[in-house]
MDTraj code that builds the backbone (N, CA, C; nanometers):
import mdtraj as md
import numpy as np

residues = "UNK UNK UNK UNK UNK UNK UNK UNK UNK UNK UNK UNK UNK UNK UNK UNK UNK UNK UNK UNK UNK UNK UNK UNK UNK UNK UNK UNK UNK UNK UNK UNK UNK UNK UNK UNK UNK UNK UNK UNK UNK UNK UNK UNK UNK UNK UNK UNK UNK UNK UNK UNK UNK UNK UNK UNK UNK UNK UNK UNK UNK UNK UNK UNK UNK UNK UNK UNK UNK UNK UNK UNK UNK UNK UNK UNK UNK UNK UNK UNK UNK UNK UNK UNK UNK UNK UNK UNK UNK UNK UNK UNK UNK UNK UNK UNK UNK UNK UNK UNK UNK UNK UNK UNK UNK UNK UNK UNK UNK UNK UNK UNK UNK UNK UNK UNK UNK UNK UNK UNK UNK UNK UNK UNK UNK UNK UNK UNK UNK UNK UNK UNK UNK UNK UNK UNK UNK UNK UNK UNK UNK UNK UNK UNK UNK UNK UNK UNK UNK UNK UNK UNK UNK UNK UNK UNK UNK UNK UNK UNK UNK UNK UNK UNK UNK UNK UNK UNK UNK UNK UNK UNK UNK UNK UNK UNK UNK UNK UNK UNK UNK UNK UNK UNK UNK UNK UNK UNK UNK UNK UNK".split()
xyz = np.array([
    [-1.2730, -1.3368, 1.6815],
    [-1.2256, -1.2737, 1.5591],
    [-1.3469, -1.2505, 1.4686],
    [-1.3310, -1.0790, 1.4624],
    [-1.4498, -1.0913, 1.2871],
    [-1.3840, -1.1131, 1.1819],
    [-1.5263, -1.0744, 1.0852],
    [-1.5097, -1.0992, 0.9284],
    [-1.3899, -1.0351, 0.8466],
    [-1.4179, -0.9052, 0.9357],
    [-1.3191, -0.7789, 0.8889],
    [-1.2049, -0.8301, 0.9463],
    [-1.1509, -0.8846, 1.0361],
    [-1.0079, -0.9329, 1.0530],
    [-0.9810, -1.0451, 1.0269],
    [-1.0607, -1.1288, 1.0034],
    [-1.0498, -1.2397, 0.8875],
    [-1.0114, -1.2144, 0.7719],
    [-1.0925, -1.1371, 0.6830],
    [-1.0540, -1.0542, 0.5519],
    [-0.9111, -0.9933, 0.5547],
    [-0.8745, -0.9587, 0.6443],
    [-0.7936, -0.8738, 0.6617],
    [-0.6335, -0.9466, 0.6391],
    [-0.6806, -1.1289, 0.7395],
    [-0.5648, -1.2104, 0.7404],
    [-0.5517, -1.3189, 0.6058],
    [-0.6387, -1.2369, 0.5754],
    [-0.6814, -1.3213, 0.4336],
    [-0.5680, -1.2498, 0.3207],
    [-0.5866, -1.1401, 0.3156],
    [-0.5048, -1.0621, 0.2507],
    [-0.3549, -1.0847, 0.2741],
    [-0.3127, -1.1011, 0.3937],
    [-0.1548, -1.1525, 0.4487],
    [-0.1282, -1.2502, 0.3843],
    [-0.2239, -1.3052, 0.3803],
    [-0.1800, -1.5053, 0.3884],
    [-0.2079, -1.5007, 0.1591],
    [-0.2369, -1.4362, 0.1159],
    [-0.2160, -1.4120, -0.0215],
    [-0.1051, -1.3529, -0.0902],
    [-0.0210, -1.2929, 0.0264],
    [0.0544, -1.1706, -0.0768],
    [0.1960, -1.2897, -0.1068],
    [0.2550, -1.3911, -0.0439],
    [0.3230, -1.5038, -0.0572],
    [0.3002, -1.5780, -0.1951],
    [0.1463, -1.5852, -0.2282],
    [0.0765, -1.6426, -0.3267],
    [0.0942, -1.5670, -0.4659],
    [0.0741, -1.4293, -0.4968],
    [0.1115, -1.3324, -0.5877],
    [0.2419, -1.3136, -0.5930],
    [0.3459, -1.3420, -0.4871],
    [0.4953, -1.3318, -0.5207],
    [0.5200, -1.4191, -0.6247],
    [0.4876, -1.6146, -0.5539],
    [0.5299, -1.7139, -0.6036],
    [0.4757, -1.7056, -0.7755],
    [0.3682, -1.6914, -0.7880],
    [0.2745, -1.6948, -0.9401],
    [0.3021, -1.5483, -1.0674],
    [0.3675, -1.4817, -0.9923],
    [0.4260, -1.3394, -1.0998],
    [0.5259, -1.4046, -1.0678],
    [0.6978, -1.4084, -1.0258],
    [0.7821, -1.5008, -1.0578],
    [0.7584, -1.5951, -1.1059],
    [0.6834, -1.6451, -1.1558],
    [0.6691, -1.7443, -1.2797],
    [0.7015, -1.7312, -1.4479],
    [0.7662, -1.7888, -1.5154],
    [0.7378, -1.7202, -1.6314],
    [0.6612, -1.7988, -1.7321],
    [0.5549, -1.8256, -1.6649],
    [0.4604, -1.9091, -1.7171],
    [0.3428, -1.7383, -1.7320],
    [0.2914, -1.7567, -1.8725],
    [0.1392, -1.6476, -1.8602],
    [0.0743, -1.7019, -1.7799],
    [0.0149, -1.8307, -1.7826],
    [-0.0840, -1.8458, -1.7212],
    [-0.0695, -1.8185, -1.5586],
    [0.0407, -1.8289, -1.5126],
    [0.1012, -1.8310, -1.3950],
    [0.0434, -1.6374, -1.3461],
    [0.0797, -1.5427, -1.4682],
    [0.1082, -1.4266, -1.4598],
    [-0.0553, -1.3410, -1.4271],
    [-0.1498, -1.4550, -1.5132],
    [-0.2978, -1.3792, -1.4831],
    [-0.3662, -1.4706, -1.3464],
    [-0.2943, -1.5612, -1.2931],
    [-0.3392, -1.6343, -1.1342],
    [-0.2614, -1.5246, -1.0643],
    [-0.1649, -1.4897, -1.0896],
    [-0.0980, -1.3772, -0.9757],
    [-0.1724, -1.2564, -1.0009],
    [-0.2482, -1.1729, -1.1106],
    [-0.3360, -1.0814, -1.1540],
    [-0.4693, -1.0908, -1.0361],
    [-0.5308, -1.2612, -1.0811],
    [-0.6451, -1.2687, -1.0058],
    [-0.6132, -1.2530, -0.8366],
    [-0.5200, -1.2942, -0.8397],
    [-0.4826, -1.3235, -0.6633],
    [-0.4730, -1.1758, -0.5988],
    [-0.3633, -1.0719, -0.7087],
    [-0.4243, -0.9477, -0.6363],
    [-0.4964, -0.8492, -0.6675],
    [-0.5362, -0.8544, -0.7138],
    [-0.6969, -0.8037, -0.7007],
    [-0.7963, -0.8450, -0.6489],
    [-0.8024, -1.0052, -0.5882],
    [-0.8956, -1.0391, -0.5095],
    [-0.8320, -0.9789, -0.3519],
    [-0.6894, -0.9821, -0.3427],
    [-0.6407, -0.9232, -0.1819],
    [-0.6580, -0.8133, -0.1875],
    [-0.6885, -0.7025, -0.3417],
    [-0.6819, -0.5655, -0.2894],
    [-0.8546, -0.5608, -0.2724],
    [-0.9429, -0.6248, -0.3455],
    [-1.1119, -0.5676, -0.2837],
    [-1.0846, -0.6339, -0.1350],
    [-1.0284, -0.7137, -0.1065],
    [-1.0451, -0.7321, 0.0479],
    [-1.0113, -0.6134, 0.1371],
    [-0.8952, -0.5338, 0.0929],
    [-0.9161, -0.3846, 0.1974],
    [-1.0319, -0.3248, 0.1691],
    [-1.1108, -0.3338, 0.0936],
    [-1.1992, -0.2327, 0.0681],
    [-1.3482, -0.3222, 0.1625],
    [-1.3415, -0.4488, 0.0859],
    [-1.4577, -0.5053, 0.2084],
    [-1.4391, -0.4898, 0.3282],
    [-1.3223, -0.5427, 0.3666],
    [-1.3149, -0.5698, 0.5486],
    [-1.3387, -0.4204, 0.6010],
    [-1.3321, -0.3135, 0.5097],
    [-1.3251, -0.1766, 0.5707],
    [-1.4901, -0.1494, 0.5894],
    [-1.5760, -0.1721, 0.4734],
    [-1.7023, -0.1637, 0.4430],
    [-1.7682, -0.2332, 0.5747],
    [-1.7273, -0.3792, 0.6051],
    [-1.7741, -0.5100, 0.6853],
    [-1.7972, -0.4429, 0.8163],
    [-1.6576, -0.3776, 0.8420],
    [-1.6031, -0.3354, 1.0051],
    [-1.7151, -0.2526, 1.0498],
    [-1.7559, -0.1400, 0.9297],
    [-1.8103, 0.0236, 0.9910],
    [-1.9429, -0.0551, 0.9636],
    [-1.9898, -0.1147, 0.8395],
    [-2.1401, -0.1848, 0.8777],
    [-2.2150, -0.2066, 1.0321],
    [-2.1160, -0.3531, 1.0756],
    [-2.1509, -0.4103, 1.1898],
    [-2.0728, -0.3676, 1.2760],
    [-2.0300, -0.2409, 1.2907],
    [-1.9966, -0.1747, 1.4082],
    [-1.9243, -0.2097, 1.4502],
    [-1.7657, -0.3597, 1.3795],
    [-1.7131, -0.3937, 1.4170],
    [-1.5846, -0.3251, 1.4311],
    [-1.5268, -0.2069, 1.4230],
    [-1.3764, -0.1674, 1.4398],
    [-1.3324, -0.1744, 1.5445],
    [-1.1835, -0.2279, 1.5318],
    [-1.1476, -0.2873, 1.6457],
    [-0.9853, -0.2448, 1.6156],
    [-0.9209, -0.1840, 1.7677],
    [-0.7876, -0.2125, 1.7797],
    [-0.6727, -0.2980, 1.6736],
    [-0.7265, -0.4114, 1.6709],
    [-0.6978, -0.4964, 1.5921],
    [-0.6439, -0.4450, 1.5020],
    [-0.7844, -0.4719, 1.4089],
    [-0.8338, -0.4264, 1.2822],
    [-0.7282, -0.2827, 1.2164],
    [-0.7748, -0.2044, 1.3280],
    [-0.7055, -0.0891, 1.2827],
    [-0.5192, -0.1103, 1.2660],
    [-0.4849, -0.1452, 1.3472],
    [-0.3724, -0.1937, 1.3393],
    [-0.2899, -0.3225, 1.2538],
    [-0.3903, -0.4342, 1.2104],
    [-0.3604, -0.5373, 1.0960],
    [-0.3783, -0.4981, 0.9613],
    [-0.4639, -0.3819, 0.9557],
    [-0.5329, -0.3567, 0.7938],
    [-0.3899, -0.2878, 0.7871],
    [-0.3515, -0.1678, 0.7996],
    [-0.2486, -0.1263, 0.7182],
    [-0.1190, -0.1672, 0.7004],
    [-0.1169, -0.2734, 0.7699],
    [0.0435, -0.3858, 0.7661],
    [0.0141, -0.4629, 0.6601],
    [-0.1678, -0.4993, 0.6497],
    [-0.1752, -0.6127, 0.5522],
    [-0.1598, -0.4877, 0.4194],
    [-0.2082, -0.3996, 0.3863],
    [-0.2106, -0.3177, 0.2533],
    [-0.0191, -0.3039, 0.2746],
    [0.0345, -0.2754, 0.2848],
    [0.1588, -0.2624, 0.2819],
    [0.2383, -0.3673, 0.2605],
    [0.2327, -0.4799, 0.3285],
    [0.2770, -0.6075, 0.3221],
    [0.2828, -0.6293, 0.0934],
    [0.1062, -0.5852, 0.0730],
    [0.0684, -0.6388, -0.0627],
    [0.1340, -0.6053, -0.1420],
    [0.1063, -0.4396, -0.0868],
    [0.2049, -0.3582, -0.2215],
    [0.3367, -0.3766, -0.2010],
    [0.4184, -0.3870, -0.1426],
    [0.5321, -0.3875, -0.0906],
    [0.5672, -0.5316, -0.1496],
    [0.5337, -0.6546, -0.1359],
    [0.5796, -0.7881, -0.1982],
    [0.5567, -0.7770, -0.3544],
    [0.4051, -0.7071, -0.3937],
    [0.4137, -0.7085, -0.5367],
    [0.5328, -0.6412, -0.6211],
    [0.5430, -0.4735, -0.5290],
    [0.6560, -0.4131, -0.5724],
    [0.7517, -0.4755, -0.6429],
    [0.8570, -0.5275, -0.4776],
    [0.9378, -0.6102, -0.5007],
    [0.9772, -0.7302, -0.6062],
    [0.8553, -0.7949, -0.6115],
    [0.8655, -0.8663, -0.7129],
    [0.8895, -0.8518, -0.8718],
    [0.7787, -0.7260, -0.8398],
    [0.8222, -0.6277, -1.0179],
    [0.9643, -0.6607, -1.0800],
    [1.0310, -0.5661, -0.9692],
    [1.1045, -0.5320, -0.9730],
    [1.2259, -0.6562, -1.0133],
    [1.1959, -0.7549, -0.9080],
    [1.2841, -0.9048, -0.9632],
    [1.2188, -0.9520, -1.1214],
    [1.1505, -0.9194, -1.1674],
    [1.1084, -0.9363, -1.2770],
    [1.1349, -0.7946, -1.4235],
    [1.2226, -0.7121, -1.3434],
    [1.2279, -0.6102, -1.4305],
    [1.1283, -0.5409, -1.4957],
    [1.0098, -0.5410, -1.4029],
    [0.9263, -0.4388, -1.4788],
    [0.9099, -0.3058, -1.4236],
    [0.9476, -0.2976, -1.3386],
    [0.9629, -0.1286, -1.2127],
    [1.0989, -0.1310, -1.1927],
    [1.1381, 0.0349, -1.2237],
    [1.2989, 0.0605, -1.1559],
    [1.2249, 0.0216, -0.9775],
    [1.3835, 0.0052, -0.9282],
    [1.4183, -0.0514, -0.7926],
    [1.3885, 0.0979, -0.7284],
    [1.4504, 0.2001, -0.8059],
    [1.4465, 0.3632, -0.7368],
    [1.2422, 0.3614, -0.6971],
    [1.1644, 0.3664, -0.7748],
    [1.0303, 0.3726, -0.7895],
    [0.9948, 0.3315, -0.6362],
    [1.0290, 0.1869, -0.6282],
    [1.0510, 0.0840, -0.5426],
    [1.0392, 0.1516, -0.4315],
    [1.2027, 0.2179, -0.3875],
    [1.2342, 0.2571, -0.2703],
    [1.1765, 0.3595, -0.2113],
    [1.1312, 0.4418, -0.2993],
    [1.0179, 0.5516, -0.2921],
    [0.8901, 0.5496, -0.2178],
    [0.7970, 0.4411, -0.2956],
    [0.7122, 0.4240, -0.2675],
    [0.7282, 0.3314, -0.0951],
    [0.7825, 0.2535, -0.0790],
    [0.8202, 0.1714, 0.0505],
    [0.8809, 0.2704, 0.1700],
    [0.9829, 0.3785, 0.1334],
    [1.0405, 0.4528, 0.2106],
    [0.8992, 0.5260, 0.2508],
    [0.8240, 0.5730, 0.1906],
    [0.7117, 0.6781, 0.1769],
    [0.6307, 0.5754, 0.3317],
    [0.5733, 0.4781, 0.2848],
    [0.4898, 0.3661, 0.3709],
    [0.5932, 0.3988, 0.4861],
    [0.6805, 0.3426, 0.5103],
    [0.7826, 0.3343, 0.6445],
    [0.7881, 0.4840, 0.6937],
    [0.7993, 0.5682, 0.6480],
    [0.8332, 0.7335, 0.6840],
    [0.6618, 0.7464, 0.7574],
    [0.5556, 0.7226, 0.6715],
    [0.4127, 0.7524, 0.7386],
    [0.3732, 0.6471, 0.8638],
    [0.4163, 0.5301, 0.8276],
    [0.3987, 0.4585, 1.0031],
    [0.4721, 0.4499, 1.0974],
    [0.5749, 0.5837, 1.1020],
    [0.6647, 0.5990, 1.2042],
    [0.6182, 0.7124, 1.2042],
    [0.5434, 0.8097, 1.1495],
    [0.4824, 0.9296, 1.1763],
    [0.3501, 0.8740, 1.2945],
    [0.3416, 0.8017, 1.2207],
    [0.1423, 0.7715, 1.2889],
    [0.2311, 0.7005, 1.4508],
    [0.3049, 0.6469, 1.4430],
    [0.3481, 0.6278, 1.5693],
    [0.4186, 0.7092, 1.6902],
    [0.4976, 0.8650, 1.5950],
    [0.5127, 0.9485, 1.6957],
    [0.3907, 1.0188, 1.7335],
    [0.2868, 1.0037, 1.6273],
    [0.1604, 1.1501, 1.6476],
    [0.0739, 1.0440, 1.7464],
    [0.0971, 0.9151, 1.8001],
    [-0.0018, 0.8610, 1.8346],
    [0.0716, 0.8578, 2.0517],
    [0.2218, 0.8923, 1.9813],
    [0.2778, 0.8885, 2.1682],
    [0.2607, 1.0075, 2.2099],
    [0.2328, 1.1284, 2.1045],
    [0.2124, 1.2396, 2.1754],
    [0.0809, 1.3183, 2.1634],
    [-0.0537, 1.2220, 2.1330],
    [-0.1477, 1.2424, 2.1182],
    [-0.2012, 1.3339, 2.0101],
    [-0.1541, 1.3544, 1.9382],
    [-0.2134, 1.4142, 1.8179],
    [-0.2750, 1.2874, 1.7075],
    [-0.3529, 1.3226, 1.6738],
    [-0.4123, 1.2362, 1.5815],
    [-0.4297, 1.2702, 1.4326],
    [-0.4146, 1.1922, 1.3216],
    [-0.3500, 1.2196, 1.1671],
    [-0.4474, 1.1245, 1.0996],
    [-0.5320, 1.1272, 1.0951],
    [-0.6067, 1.0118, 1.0361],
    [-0.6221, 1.0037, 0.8832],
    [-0.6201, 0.8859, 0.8361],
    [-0.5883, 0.8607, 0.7171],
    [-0.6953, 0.9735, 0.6081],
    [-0.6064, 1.0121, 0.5155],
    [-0.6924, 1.1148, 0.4166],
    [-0.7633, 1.0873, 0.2841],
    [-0.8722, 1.1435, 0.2245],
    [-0.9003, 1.0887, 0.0992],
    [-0.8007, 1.0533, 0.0181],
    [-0.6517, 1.1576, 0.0349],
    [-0.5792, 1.1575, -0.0636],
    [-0.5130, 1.0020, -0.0903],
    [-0.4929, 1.0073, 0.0743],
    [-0.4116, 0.8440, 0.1180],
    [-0.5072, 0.7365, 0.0342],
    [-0.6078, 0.7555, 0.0623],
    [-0.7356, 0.6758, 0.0078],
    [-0.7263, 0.6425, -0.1480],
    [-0.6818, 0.7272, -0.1810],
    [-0.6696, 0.7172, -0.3870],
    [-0.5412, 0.6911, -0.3998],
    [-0.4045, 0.7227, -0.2917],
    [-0.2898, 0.6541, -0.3001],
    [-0.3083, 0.5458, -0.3573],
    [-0.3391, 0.4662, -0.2518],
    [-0.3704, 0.3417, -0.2096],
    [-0.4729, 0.2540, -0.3804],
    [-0.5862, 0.3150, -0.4119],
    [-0.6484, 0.2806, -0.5292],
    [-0.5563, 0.2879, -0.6381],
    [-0.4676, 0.3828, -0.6606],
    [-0.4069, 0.3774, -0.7453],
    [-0.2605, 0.3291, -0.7618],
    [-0.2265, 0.2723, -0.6545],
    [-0.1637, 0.1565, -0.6590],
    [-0.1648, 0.0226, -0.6733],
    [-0.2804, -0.0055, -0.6610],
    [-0.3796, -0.0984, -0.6989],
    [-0.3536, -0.1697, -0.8029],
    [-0.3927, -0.0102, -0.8950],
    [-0.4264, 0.0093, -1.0681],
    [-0.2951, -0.0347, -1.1044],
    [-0.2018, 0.0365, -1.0698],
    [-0.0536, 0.0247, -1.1167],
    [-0.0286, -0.0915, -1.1341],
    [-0.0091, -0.1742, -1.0185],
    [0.0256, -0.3139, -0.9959],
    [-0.0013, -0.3680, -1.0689],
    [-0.2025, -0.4034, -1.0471],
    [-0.2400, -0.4859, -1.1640],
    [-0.1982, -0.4663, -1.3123],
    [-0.1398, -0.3648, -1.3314],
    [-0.1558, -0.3150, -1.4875],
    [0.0242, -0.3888, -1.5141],
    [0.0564, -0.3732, -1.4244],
    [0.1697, -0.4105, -1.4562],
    [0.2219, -0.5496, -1.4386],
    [0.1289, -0.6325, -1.3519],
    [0.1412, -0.7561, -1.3078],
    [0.0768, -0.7898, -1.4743],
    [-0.0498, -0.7474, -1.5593],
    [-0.0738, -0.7964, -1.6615],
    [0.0418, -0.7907, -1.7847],
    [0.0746, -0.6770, -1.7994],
    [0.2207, -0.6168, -1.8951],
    [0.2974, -0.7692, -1.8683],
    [0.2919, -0.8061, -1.7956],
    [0.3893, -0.9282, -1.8286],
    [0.3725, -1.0287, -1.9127],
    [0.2205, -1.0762, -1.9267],
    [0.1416, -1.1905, -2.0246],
    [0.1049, -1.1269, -2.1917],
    [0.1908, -0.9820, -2.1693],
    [0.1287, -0.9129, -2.2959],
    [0.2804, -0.9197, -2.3480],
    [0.2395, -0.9587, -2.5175],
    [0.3091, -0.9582, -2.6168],
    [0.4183, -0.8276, -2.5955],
    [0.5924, -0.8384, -2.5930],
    [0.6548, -0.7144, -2.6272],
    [0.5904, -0.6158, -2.7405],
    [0.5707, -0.6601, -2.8445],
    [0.5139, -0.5838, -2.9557],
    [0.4087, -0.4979, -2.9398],
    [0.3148, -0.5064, -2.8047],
    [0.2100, -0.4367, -2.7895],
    [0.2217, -0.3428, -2.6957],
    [0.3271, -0.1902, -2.7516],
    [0.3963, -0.1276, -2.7239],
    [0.3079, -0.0231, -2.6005],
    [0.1542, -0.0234, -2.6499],
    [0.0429, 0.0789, -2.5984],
    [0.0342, 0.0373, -2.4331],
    [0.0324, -0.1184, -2.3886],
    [-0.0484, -0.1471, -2.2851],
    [0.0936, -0.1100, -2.1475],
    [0.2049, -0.1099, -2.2571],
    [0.3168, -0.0974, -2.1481],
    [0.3346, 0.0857, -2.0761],
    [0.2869, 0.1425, -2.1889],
    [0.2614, 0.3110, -2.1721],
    [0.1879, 0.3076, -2.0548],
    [0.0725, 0.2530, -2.0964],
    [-0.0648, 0.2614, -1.9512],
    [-0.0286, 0.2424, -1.8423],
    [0.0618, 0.1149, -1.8712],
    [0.1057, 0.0601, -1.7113],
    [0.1811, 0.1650, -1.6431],
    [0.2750, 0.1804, -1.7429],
    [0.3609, 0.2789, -1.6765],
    [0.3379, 0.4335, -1.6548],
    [0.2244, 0.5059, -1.7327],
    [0.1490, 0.5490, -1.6565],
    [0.0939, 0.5989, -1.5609],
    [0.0322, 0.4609, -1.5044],
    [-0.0637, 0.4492, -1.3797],
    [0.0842, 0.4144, -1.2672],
    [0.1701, 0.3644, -1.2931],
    [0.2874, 0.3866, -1.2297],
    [0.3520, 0.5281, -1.1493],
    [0.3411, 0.5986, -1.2845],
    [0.3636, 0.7193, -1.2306],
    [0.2995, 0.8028, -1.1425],
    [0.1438, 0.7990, -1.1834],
    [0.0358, 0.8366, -1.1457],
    [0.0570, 0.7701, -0.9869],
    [0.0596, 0.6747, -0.9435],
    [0.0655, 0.5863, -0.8135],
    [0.1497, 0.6938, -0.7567],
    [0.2772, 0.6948, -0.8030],
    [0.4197, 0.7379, -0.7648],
    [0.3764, 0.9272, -0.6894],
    [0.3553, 0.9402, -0.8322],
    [0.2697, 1.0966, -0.7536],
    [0.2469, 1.1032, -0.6527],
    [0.1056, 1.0268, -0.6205],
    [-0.0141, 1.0203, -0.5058],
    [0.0549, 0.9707, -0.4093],
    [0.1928, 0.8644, -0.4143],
    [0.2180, 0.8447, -0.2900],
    [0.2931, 0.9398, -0.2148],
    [0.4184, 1.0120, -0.3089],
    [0.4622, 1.1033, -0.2528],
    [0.3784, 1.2458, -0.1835],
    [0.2765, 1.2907, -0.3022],
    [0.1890, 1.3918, -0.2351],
    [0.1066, 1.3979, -0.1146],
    [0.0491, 1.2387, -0.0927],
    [0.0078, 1.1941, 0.0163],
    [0.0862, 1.2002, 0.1567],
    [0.2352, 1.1361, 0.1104],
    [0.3562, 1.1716, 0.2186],
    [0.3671, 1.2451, 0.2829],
    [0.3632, 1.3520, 0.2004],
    [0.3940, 1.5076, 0.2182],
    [0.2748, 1.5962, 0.2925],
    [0.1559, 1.5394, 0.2592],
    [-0.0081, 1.5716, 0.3181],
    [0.0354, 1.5379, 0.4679],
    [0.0535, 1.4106, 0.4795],
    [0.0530, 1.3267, 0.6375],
    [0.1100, 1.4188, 0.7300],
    [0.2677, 1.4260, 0.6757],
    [0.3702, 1.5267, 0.7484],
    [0.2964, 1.6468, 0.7562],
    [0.2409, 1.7239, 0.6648],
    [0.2147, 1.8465, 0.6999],
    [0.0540, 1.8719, 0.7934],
    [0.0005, 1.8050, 0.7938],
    [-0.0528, 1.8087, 0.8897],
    [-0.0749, 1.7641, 1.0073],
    [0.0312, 1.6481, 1.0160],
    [0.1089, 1.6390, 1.1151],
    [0.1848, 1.7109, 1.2377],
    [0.2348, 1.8004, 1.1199],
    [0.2602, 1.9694, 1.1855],
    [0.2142, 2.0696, 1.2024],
    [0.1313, 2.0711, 1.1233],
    [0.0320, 2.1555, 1.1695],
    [-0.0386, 2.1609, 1.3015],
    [-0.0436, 2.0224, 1.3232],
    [-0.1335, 1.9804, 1.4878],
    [-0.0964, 2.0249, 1.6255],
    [0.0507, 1.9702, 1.5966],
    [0.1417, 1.9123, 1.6838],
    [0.2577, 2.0634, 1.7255],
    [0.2645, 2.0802, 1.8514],
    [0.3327, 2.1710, 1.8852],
    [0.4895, 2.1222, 1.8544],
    [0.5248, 2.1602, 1.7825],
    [0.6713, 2.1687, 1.7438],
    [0.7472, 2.1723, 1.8783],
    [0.8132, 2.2727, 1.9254],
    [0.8612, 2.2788, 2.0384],
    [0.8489, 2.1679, 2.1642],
    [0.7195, 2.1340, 2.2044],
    [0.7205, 2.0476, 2.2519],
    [0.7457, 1.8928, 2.2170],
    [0.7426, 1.9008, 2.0690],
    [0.8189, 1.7928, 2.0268],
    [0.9752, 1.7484, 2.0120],
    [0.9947, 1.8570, 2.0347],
    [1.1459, 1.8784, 2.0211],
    [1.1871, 1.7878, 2.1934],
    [1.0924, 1.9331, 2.2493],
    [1.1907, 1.8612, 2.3607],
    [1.1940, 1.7470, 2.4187],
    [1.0682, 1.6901, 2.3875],
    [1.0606, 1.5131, 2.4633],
    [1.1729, 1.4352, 2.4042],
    [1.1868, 1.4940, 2.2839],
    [1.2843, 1.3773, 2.1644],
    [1.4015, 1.4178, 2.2432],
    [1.4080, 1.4968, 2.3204],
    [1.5448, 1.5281, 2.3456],
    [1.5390, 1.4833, 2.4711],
    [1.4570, 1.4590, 2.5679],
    [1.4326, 1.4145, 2.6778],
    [1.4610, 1.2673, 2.6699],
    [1.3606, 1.2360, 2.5942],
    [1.3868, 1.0889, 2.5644],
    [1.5230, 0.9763, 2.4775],
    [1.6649, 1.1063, 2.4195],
    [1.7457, 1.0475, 2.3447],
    [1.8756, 1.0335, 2.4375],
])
top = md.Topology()
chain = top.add_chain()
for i, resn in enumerate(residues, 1):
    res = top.add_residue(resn, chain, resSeq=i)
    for name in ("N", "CA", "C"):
        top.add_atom(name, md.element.get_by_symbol(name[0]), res)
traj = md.Trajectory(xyz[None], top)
């Protein structure tokens, strides 16, 4: 095992940790769940840096990193949400979006077309980040400090955008690749 899939299980084995500490309604509880993810989200960005450095990409790798980024956002989501700070709709969006693109990457990968992740996906992903944290902080912040809840929500939206536009990127060039017709008919071969 490398660094980069170390990092990688590092990130898994945290997102349990940011559930338990934002369900808290302790502040102090609220900026340990802050620190916790943001230290799991620079870990996608190292283990990615680590991998292409030392020439390490691996099967693995490729296959644990985007369960672990999904896993993160996906538990933080959730949790928001048990905490009432994200509608549940936002929620289902953004998660349906994740589930709709790794059942894409899994038909484009049985019928050999290849979809590889895009800048756009790339700033998805950053700016969900942003969201989270901003909103994992909104919790330790005074109701009265009407400004920081705008931002959050915001960069919420902003997330919300990029994930759907990104969605919509994947699929369409997805199709673009991929002979239609012949997709048809295997699905039909195969149902």
């Amino acid at each position: 095992m490398n660094i980069a899939i170390s990092l990688t299980l590092v990130r898994i084995i945290l997102v349990p940790l940011v559930m338990v500490f934002l369900i808290s309604s302790s502040r102090v509880h609220v900026l340990i769940a802050a620190v916790i993810f943001v230290a799991a989200s620079l870990t996608d960005w190292l283990d990615g840096v680590i991998a292409r450095r030392r020439n390490q990409v691996t099967t693995l790798g490729k296959l644990l990193d985007p369960v672990a980024d999904k896993l993160l956002v996906a538990a933080a989501l959730i949790s928001l949400v048990q905490i009432d700070k994200v509608p549940a709709w936002m929620v289902v969006v953004i998660i349906g979006r994740e589930f709709a693109v790794t059942a894409l990457r899994g038909i484009s990968a049985w019928v050999g077309v290849i979809v590889s992740a895009s800048t756009l996906a790339k700033y998805k992903t950053a700016t969900q980040y942003v969201a989270i944290t901003l909103l994992i902080l909104e919790k330790g912040v005074p109701p009265e400090y009407v400004p920081f809840h705008w931002v959050s929500y915001g960069a919420l939206w902003g997330a919300l955008a990029l994930t759907v536009i990104s969605g919509v990127d994947y699929f369409y060039r997805f199709f673009r690749k991929a002979d239609y017709h012949a997709l048809v008919q295997d699905t039909e071969r195969w149902s």
